[in-house]
Backbone as a ProteinNet text record, in pm:
[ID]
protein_1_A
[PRIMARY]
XXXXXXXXXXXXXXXXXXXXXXXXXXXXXXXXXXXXXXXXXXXXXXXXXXXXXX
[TERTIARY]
-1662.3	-1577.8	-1504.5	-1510.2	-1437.3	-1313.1	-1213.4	-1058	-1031.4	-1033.4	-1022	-1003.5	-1126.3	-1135.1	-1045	-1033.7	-983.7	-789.4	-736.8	-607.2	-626.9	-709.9	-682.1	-678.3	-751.9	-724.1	-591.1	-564.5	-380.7	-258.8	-324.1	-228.5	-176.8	-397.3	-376.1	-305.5	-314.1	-226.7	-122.7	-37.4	109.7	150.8	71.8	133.1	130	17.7	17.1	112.2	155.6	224.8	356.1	379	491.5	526.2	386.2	434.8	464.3	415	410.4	590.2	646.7	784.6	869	850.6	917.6	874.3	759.3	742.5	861.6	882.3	964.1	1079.9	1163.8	1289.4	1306.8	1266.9	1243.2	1162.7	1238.5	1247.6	1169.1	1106.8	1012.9	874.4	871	695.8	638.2	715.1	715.3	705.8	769.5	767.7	631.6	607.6	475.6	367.9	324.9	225.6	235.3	363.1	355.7	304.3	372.7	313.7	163.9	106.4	-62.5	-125.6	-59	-147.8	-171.8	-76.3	-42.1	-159.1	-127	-263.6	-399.2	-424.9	-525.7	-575.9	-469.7	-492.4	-563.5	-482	-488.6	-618	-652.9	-773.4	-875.9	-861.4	-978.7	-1021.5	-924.1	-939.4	-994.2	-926	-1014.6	-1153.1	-1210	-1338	-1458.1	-1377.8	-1441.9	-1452.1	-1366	-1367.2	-1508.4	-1490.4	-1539.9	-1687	-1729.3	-1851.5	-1961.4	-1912.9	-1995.2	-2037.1	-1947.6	-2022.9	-2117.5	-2155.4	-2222.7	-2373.3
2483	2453.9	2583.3	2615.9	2773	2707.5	2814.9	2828.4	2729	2783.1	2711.1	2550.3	2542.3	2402.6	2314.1	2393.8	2316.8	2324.6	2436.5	2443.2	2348	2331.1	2181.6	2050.2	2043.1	1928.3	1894.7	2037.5	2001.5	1981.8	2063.3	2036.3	1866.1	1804.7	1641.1	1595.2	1638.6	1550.7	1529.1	1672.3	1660.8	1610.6	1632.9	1519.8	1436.1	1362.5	1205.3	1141.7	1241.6	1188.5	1187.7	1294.4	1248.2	1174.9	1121	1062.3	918.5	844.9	764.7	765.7	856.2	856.3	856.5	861.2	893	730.6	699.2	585.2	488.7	513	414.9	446.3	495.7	546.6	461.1	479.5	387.9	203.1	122.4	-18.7	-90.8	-119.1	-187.8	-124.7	-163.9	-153.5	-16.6	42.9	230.4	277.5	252.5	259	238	115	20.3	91.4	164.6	223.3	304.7	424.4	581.2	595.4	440.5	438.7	402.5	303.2	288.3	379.5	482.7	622.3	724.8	713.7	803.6	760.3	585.8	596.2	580.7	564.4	584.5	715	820.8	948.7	992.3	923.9	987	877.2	757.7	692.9	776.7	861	969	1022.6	1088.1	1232.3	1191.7	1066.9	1007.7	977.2	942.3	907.8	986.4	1088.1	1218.7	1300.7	1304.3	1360.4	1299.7	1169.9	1045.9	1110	1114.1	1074.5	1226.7	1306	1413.1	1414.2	1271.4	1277.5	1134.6	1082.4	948	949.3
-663.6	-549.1	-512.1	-420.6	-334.8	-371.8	-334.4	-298.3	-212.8	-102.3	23.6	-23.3	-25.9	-57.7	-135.2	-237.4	-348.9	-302.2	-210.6	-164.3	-95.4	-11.1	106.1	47.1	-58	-77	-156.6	-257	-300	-190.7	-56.1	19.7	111.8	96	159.9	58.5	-73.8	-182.6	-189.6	-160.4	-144.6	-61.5	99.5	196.1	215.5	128.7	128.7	18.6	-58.6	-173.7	-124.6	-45.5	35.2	131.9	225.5	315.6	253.9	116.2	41.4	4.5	-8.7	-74.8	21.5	212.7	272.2	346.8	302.3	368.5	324.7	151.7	81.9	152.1	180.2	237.6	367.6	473.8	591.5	573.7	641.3	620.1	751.2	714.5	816	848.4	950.6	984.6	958.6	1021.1	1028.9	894.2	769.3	652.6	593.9	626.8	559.1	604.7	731.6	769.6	751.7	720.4	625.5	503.1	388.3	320.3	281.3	390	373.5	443.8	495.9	558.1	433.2	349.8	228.5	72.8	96	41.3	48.4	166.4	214.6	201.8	189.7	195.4	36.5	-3.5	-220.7	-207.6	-159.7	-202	-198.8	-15.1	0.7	-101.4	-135.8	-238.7	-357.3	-427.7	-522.9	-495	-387.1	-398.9	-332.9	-243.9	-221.2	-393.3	-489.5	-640.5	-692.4	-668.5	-769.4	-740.9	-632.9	-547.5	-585.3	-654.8	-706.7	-873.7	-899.7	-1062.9	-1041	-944.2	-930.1	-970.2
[MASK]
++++++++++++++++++++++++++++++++++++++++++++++++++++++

């Protein structure tokens, strides 16, 4: 795996990990969809990972 690569994906990590923690902070709908954007985000990454030892 190049550089590149492997920085972009620490960088979807951190922002989904944050948008997950910022989702929790805000109450209601807006919240609930930061946080299922966030994991939707870390699901990616897990199964984009997963999907090269299959």
């Amino acid at each position: 795996m190049n550089k590149a690569k492997y920085w972009f994906q620490v960088a979807v990590f951190i922002i989904c990990f944050l948008l997950i923690i910022y989702g929790q902070k805000n109450i209601g709908y807006t919240g609930l969809a930061l946080q299922l954007l966030g994991l939707v985000g870390l699901l990616s990454l897990l199964w984009r990972y997963n999907k090269n030892y299959q």
